[in-house]
KOLTOR-760160 format. One record per residue (C-alpha): residue number from 1; residue in one letter; y, z, x. Coordinates in pm, 1 decimal, always signed. Layout:
(NUM, A, (Y, Z, X))
...
// end
This chain:
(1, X, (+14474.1, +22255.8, +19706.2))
(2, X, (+14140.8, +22200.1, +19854.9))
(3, X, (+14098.7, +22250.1, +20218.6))
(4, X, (+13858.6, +22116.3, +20432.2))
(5, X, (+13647.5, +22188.8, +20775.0))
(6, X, (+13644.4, +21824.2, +20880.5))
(7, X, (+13839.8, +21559.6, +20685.7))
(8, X, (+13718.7, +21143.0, +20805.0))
(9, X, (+13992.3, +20911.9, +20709.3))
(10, X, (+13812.4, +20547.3, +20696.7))
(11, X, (+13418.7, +20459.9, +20567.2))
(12, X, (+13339.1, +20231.1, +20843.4))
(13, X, (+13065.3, +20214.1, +21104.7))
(14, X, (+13268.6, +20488.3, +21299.1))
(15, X, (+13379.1, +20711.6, +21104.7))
(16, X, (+13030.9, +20736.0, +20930.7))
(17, X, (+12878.2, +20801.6, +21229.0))
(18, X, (+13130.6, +21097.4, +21292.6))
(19, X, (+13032.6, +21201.6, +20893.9))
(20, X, (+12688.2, +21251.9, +20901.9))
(21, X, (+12745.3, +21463.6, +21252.5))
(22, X, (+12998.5, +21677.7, +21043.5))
(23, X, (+12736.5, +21693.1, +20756.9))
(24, X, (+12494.0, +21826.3, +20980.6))
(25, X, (+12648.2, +22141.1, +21075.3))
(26, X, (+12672.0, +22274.0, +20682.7))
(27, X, (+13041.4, +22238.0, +20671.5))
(28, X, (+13326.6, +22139.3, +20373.7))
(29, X, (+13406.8, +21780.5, +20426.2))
(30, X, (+13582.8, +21516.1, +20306.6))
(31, X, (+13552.7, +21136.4, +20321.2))
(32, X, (+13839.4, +20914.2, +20253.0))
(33, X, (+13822.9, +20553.0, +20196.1))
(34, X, (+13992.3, +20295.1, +19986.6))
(35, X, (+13782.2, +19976.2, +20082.6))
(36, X, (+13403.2, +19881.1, +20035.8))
(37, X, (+13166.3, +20141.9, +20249.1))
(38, X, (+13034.6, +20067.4, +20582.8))
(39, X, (+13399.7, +19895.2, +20636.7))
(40, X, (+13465.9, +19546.9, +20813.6))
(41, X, (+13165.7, +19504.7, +20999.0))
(42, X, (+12916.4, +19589.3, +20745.7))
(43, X, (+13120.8, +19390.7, +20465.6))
(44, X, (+13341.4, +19114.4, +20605.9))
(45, X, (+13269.3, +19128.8, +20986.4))
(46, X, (+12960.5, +19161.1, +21216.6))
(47, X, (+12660.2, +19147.8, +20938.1))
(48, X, (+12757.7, +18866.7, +20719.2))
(49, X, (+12857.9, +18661.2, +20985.5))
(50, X, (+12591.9, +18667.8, +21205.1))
(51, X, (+12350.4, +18612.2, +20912.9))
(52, X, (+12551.8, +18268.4, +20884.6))
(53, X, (+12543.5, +18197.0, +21247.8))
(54, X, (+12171.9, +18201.7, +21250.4))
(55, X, (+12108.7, +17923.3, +21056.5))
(56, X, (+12364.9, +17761.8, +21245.7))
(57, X, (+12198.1, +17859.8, +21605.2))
(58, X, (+11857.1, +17683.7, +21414.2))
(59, X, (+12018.3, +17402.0, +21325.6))
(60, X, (+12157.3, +17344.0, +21706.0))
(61, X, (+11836.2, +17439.4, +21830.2))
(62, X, (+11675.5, +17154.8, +21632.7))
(63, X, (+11982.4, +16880.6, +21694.5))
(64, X, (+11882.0, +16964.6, +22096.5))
(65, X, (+11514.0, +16922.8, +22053.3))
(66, X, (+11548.4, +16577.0, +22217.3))
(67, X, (+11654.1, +16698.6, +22533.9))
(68, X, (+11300.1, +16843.0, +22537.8))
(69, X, (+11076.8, +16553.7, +22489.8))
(70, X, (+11071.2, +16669.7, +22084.5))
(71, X, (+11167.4, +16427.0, +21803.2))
(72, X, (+11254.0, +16637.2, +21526.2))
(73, X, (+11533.6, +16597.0, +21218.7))
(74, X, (+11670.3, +16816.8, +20990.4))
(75, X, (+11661.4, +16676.7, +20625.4))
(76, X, (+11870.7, +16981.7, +20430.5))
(77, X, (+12097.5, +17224.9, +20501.3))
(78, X, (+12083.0, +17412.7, +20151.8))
(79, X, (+12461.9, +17587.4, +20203.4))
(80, X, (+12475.4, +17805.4, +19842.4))
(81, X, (+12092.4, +17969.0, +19950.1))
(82, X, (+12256.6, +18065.4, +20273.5))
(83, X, (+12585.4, +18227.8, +20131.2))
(84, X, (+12357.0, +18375.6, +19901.7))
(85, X, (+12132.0, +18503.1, +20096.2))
(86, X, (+12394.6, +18688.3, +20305.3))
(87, X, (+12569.9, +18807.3, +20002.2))
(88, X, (+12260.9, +18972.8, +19873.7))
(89, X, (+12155.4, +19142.7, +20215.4))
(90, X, (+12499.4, +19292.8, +20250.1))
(91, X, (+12491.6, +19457.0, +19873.5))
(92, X, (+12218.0, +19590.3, +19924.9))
(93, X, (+12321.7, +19742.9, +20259.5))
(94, X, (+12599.1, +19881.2, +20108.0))
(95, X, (+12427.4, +20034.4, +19792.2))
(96, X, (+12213.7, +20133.9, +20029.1))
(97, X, (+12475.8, +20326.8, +20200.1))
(98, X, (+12645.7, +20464.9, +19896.1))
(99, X, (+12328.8, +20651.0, +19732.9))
(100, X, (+12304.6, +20829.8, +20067.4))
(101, X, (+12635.5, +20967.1, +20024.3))
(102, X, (+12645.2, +21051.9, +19684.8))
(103, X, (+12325.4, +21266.4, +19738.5))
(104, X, (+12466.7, +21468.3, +20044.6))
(105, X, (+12569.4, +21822.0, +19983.3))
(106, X, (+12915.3, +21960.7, +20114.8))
(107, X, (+13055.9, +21628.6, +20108.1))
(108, X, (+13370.6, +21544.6, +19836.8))
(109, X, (+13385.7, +21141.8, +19869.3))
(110, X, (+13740.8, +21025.3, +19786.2))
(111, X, (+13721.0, +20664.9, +19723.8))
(112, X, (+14109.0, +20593.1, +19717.7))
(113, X, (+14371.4, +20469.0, +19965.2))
(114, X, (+14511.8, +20812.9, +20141.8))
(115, X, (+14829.9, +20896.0, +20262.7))
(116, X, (+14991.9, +21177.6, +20496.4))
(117, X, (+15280.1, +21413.0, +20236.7))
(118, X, (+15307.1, +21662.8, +20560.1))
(119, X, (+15097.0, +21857.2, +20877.3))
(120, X, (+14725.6, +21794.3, +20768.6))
(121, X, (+14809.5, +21717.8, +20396.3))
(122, X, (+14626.5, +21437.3, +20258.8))
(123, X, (+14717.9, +21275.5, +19898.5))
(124, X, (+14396.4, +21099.2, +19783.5))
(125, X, (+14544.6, +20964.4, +19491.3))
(126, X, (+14432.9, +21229.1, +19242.1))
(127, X, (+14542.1, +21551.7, +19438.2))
(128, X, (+14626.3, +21661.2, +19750.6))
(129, X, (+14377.3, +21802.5, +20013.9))
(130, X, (+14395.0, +21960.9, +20346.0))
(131, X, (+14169.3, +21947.3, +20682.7))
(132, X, (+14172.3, +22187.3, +20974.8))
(133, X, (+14044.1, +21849.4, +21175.9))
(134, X, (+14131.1, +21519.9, +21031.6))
(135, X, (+13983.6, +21222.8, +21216.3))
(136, X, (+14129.4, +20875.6, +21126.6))
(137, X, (+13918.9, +20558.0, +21115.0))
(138, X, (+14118.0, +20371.7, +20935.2))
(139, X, (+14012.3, +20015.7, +21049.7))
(140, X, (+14200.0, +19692.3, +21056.5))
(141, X, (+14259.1, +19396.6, +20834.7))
(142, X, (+14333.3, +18982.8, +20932.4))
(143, X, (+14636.0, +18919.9, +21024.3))
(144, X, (+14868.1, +18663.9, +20848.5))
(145, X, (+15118.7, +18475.3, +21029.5))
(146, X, (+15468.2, +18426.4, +20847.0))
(147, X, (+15360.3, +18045.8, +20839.4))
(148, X, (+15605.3, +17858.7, +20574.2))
(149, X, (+15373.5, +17749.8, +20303.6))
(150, X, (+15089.3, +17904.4, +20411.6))
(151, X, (+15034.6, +18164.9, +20098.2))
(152, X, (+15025.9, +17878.9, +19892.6))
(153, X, (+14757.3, +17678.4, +20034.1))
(154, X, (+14484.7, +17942.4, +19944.3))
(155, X, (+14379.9, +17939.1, +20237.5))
(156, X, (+14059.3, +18148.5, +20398.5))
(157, X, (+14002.5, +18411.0, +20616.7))
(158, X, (+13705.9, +18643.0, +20710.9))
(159, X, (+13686.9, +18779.1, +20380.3))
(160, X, (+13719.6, +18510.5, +20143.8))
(161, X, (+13498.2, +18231.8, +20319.1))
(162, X, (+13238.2, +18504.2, +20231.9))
(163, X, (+13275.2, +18379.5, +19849.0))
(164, X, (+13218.4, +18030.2, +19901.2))
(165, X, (+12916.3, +17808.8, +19734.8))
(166, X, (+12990.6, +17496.1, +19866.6))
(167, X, (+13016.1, +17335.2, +20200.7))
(168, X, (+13348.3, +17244.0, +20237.9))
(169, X, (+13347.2, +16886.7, +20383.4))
(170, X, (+13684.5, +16955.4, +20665.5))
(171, X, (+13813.4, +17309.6, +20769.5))
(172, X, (+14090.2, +17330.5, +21012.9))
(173, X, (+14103.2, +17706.0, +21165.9))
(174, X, (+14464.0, +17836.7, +21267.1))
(175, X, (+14380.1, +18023.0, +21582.9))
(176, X, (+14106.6, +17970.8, +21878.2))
(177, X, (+13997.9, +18350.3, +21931.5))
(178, X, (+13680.8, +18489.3, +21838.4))
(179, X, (+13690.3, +18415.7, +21481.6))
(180, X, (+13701.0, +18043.0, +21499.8))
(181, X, (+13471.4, +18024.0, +21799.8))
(182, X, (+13172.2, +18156.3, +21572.4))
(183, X, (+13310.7, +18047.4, +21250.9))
(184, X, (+13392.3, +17702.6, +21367.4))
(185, X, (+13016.2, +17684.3, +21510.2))
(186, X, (+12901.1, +17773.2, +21175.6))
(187, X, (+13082.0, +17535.2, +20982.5))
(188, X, (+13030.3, +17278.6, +21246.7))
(189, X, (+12639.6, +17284.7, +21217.4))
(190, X, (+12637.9, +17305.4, +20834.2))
(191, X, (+12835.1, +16965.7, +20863.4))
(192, X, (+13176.5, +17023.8, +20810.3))
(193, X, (+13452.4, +16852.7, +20991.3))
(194, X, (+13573.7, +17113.5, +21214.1))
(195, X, (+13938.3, +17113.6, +21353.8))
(196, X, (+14066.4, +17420.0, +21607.7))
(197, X, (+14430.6, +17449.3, +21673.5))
(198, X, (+14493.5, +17711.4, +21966.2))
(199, X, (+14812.1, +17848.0, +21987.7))
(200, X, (+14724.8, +17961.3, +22402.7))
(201, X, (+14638.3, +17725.0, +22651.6))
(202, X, (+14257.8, +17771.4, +22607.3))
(203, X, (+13985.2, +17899.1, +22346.0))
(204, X, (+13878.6, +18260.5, +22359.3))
(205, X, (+14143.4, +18349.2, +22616.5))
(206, X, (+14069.5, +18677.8, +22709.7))
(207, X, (+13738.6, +18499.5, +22881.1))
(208, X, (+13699.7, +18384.7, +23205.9))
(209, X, (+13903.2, +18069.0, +23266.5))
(210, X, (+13571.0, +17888.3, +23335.2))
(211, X, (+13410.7, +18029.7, +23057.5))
(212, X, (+13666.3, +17935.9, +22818.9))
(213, X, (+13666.1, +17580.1, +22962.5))
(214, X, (+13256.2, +17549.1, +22884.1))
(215, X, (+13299.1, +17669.1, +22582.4))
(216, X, (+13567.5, +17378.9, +22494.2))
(217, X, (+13338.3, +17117.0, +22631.4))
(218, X, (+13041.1, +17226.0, +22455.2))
(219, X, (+13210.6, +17309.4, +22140.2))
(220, X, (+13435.3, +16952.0, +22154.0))
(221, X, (+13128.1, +16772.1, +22101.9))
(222, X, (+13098.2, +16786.8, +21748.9))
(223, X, (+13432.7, +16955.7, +21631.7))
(224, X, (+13746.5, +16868.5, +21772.7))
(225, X, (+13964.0, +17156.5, +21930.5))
(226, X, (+14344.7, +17163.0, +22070.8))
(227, X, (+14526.4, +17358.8, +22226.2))
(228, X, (+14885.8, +17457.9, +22297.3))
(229, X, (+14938.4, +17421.6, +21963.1))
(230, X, (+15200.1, +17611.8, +21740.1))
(231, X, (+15139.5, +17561.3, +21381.2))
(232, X, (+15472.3, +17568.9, +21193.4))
(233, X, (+15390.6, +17498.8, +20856.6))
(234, X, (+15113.8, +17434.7, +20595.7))
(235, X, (+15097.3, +17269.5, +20237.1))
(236, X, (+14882.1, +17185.7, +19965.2))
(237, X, (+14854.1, +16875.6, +19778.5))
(238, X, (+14591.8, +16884.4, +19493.6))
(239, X, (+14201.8, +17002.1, +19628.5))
(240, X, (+14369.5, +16875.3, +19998.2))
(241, X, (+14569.5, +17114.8, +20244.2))
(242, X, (+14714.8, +17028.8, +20543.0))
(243, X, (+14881.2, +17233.0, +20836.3))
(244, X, (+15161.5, +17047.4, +21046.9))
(245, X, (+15174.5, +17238.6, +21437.7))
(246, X, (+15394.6, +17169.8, +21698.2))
(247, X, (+15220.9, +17090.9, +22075.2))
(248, X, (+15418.3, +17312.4, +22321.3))
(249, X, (+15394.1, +17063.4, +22584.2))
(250, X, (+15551.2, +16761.4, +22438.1))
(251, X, (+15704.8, +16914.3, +22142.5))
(252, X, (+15524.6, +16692.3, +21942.1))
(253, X, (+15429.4, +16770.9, +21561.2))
(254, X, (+15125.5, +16639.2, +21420.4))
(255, X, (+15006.2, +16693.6, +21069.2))
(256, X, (+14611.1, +16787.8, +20999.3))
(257, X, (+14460.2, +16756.1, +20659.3))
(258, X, (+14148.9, +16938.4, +20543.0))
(259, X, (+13966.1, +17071.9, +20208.7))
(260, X, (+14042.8, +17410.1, +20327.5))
(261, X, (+14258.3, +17619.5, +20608.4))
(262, X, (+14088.4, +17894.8, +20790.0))
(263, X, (+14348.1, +18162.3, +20957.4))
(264, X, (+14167.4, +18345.2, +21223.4))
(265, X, (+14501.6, +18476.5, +21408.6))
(266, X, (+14379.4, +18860.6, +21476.3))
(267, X, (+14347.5, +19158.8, +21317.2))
(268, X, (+14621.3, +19430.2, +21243.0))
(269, X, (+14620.7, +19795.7, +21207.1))
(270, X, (+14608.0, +19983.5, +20874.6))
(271, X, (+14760.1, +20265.3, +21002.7))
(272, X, (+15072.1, +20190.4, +20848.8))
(273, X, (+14915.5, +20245.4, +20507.2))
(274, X, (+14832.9, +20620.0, +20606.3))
(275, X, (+15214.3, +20751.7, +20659.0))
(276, X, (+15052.6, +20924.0, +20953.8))
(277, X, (+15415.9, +21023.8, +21076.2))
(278, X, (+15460.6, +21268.2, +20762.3))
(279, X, (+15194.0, +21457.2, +20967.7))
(280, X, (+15325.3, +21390.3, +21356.2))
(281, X, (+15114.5, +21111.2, +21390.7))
(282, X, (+15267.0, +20838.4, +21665.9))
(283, X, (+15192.6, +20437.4, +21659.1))
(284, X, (+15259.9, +20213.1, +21911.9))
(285, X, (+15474.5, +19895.0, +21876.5))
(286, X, (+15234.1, +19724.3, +21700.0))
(287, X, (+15120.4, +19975.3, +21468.5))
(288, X, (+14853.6, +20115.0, +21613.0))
(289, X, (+14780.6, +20505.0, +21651.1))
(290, X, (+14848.9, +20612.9, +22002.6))
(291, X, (+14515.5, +20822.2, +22152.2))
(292, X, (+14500.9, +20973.4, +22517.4))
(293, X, (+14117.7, +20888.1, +22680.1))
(294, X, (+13940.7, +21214.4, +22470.9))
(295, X, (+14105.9, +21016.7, +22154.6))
(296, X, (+14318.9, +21281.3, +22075.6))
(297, X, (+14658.4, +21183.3, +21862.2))
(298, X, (+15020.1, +21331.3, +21931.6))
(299, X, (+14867.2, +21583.6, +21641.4))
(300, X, (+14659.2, +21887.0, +21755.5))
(301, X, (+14347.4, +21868.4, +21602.3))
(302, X, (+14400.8, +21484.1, +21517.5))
(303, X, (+14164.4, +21224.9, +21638.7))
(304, X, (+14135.9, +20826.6, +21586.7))
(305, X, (+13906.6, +20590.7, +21687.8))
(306, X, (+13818.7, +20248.9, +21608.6))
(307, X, (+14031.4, +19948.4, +21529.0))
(308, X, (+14299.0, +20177.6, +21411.7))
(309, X, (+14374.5, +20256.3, +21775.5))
(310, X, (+14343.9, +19889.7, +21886.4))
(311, X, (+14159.1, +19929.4, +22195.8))
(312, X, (+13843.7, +19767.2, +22186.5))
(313, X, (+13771.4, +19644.6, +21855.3))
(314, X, (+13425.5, +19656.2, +21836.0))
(315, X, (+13132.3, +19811.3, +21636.4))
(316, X, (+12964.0, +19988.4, +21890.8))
(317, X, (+13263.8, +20086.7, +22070.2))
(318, X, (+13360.0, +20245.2, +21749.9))
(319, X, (+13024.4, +20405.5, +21759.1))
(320, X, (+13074.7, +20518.6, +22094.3))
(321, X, (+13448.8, +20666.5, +22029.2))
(322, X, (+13324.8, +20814.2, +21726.6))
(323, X, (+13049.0, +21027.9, +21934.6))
(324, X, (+13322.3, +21112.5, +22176.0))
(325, X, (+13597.3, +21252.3, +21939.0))
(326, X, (+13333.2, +21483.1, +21761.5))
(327, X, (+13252.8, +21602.0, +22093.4))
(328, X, (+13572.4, +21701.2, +22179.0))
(329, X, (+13637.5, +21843.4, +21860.9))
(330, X, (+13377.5, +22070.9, +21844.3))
(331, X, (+13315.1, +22144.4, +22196.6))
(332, X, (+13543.3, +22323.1, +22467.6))
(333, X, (+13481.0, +22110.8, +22753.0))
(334, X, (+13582.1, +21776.7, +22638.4))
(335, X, (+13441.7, +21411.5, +22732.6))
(336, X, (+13678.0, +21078.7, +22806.7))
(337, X, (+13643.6, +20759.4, +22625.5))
(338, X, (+13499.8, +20479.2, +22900.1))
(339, X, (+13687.4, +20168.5, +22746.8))
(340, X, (+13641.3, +19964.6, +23051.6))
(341, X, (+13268.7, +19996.7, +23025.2))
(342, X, (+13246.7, +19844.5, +22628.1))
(343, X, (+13063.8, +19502.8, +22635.5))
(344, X, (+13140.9, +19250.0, +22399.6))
(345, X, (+12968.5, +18964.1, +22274.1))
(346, X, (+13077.2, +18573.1, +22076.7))
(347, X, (+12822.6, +18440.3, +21893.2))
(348, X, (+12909.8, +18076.0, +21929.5))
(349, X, (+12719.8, +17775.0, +22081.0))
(350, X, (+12690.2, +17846.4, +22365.8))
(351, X, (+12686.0, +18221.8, +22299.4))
(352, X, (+12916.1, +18465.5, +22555.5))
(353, X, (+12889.8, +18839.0, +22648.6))
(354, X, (+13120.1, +19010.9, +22913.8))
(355, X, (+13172.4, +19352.4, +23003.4))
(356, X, (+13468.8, +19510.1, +23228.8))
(357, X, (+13663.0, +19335.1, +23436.2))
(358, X, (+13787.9, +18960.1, +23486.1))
(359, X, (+13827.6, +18830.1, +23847.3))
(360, X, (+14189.3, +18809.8, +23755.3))
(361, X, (+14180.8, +19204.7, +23665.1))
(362, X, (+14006.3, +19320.5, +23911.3))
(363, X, (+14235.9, +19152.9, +24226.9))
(364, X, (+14509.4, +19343.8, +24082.7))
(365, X, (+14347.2, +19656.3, +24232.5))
(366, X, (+14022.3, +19602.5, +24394.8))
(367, X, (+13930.8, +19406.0, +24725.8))
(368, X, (+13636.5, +19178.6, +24593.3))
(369, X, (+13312.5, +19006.6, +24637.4))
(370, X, (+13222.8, +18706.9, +24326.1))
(371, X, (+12861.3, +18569.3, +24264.6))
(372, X, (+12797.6, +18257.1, +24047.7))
(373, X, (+12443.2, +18124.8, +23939.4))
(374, X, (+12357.8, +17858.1, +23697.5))
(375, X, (+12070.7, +17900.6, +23422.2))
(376, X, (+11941.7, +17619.9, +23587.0))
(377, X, (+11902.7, +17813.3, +23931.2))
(378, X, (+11628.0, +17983.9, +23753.6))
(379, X, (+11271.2, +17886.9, +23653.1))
(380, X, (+11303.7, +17960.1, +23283.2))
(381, X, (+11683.5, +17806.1, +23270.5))
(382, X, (+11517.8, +17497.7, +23430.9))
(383, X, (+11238.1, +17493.4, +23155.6))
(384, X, (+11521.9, +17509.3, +22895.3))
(385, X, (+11700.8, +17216.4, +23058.5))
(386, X, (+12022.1, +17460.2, +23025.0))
(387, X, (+12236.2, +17288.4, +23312.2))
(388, X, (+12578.2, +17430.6, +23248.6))
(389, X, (+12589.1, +17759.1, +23141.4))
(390, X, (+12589.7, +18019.0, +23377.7))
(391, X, (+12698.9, +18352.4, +23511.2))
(392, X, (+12928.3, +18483.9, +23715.7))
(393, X, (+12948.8, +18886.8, +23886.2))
(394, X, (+13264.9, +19091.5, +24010.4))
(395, X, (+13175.3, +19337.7, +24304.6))
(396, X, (+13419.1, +19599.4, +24461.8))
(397, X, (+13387.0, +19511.0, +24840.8))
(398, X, (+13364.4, +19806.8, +24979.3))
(399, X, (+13125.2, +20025.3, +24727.6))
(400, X, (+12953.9, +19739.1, +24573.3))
(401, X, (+13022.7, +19848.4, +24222.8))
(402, X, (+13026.2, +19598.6, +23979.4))
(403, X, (+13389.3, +19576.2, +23787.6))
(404, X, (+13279.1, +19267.5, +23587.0))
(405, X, (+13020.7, +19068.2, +23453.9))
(406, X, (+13052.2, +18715.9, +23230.9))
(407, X, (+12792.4, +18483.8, +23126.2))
(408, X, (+12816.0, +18207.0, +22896.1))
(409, X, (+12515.1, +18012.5, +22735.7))
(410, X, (+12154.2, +18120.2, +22577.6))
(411, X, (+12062.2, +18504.2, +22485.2))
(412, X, (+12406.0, +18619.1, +22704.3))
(413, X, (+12399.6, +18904.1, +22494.9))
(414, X, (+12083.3, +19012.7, +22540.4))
(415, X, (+12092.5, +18915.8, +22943.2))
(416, X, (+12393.0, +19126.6, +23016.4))
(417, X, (+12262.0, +19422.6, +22904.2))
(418, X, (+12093.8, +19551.7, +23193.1))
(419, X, (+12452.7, +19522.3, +23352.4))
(420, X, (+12662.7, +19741.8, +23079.5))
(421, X, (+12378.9, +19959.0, +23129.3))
(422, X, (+12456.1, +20025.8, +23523.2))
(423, X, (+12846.4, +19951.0, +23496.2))
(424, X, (+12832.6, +20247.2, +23229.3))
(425, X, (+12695.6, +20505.2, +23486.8))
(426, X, (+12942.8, +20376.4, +23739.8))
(427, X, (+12622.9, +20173.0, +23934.2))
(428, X, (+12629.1, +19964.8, +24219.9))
(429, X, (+12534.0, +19591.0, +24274.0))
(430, X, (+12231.4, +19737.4, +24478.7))
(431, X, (+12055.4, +19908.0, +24165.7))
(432, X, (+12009.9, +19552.2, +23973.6))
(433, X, (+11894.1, +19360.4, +24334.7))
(434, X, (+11618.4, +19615.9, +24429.1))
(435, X, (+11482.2, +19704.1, +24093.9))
(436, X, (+11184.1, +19456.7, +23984.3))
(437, X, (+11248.5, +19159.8, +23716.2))
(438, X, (+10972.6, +19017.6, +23540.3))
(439, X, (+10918.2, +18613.4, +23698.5))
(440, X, (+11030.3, +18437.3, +23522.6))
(441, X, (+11290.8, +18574.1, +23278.8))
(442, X, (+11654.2, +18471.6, +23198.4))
(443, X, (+11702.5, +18807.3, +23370.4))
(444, X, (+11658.0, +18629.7, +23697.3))
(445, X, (+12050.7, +18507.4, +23601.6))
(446, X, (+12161.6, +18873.5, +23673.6))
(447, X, (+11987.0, +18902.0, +24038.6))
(448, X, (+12073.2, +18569.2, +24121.8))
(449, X, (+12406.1, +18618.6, +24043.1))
(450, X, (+12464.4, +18902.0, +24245.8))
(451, X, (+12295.6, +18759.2, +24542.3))
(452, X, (+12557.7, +18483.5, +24537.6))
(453, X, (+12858.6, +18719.9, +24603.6))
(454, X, (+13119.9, +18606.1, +24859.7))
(455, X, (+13479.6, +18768.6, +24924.2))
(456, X, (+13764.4, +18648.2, +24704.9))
(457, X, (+14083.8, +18665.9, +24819.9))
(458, X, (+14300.3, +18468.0, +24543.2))
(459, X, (+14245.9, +18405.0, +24209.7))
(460, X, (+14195.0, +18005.9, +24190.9))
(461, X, (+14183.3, +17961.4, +23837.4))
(462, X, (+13822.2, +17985.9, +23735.3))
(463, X, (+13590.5, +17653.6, +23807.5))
(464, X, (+13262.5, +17667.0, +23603.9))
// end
């Protein structure tokens, strides 16, 4: 049996940052992974998609140009060249990817789906292996409601509508999260007849109720989106699908056709495929590994990060976690995992970013000051004629340290940045106010924000 100094369980964007740090140190390693290198976001997730959404940002940009004193039109959207087009970049990213790998020394690449047989015993599918630290990245994969008649239907989901060629000409997306917020964008501006059904009250609920609301209004104006619904059951009925959902209100059903159904209900762990209790491994209740803040498992020398722990699902937080469970493996003095400090960003129209706490959150705990500015309280948000989008700032009274920080509309994730930035060293509301902006920016949101704070006592609901 082979044994290994470092074994990485998962060839995503975390656990190959964590690979080429073990490479470095001229160590035996092993990398185990059963899907396509680089892992959801390089393949299915962040890349493709938001080499979609910029055509789609274009094409909005253009449709607005009015609002400007421009008369322009768009006279083709050419679909296929922009499928392709993605396609093609993300091959090559991943070729890209697997030369590297195959050229770096000390490395055994086991490109199979793994499984625990006991304590740090790994069966790769053509012999067992062993690691004296075993880190598991072992990502996530969409999640599939037990919908009657919904296998049937053929219906999409972030991998799939990666294949397709042709514009569909309806869509109706199961699910109002993140997925459908950009993909419904998307599909919206390349001219297909959009429909949302939201099982919550709201789109993107983990937003800011106000936020969420904004992002309904905007988005309702050329696809249609409800909420509060439940679907119950789908069918198909020759190249025509159709989902029939239940409005928790009324208890009302309603039936919605469309050429195809998108399900963009969540992600799930794929820990369960890893047997990681052969080894002492514990999940939660919904099947995700269980990691204290230094990302440690109920397994000595175990660590996981990434969507396999299901705490902040994103690329760069992977990153981050990835950085901080090689530290602690390596080093004595170990470092925790900052979770409430990961940003996040939806690339819809209007686009969102947030980072830390909601006003909701943060009165659990915290006596707190909130700040609100419009885009249009600043020079270049007037120039843009953006009147609704805004920003809104979550101060701890009595230090002044931000908790939170939510903006909806142009370049939010680009604008929030100098926020994670301060939030992430534990800053104060006073660093942002008294360092110099350039005049005029869309950075003037962030100052004017903050200079808008007053106490809040009760949460009121969130009013853009």
């Amino acid at each position: 049996m082979k044994e290994y100094d470092f074994v990485v369980i998962g060839g995503g964007t975390g656990g190959l940052t964590l690979l080429y740090k073990a490479l470095q140190l001229n160590k035996k390693v092993a990398l185990l992974t059963s899907g396509p290198i680089g892992g959801t976001c390089q393949n299915f997730g962040c890349v493709p998609s938001k080499m979609l959404i910029y055509p789609a940002d274009v094409i909005e940009t253009i449709n607005s140009a009015g609002n400007l004193g421009i008369e322009a039109r768009i006279t083709n959207i050419n679909f296929s060249a922009i499928m392709e087009r993605m396609r093609q970049s993300v091959a090559q990213s991943v070729q890209a990817t697997e030369d590297n790998l195959k050229n770096q020394a000390n490395l055994d690449y086991y490109h199979s789906q793994a499984h625990f047989t006991g304590d740090y015993t790994l069966a790769t599918g053509v012999e067992q292996i062993r690691g004296k630290k075993i880190f598991v990245a072992t990502g996530s994969r969409p999640m599939v409601p037990p919908i009657k008649g919904l296998k049937e239907t053929g219906f999409l989901d972030e991998k799939t509508v990666l294949r397709l060629s042709d514009v569909p000409e309806s869509m109706v997306f199961i699910g109002g999260g993140y997925i459908a917020a950009e993909y419904g964008h998307f599909f919206s501006a390349m001219g297909t007849k959009v429909t949302i059904l939201q099982d919550a009250d709201r789109l993107v609920p983990h937003e800011e109720p106000e936020i969420s609301h904004l992002l309904a209004k905007e988005l309702g104006k050329r696809l249609v989106v409800h909420t509060d619904m439940k679907v119950i059951s789908a069918r198909k009925n020759g190249k025509i699908s159709a989902v029939t959902a239940r409005d928790s209100r009324t208890g009302r059903e309603s039936e919605f056709p469309a050429e195809k159904i998108f399900v963009a209900t969540g992600r799930e762990s794929n820990a369960d495929l890893l047997k990681g209790e052969n080894s002492g491994i514990e999940t939660n209740e919904k099947g995700y590994i269980e990691v204290n803040d230094y990302l440690e498992t109920s397994k000595n020398d175990i660590r996981a990060f990434g969507d396999a722990i299901g705490r902040q699902m994103f690329t760069h937080a992977a990153d981050k976690e990835a950085e901080i469970a090689w530290h602690n493996a390596i080093h004595e003095k170990r470092r925790k995992m900052d979770f409430g400090s990961v940003p996040h960003a939806v690339y819809t129209w209007p686009q969102i970013a947030s980072v830390g706490m909601t006003e909701a959150h943060a009165l659990q705990n915290h006596d707190i000051l909130v700040g609100k500015a419009r885009y249009s309280d600043t020079v270049r948000g007037m120039a843009m004629r953006e009147n609704e989008g805004f920003a809104k700032a979550i101060v701890e009274k009595e230090t002044g340290k931000i908790l939170g920080f939510h903006i909806i509309g142009p370049d939010a994730p680009i604008i929030i940045q100098e926020v994670v930035n301060v939030i992430a060293r534990g800053g104060a509301a006073e660093e942002i106010k008294e360092s110099m902006h350039i005049f005029p920016s869309l950075g003037d949101l962030v100052t004017e924000a903050l200079g808008n704070l007053q106490e809040v006592r009760e949460f009121a609901g969130g009013h853009a």
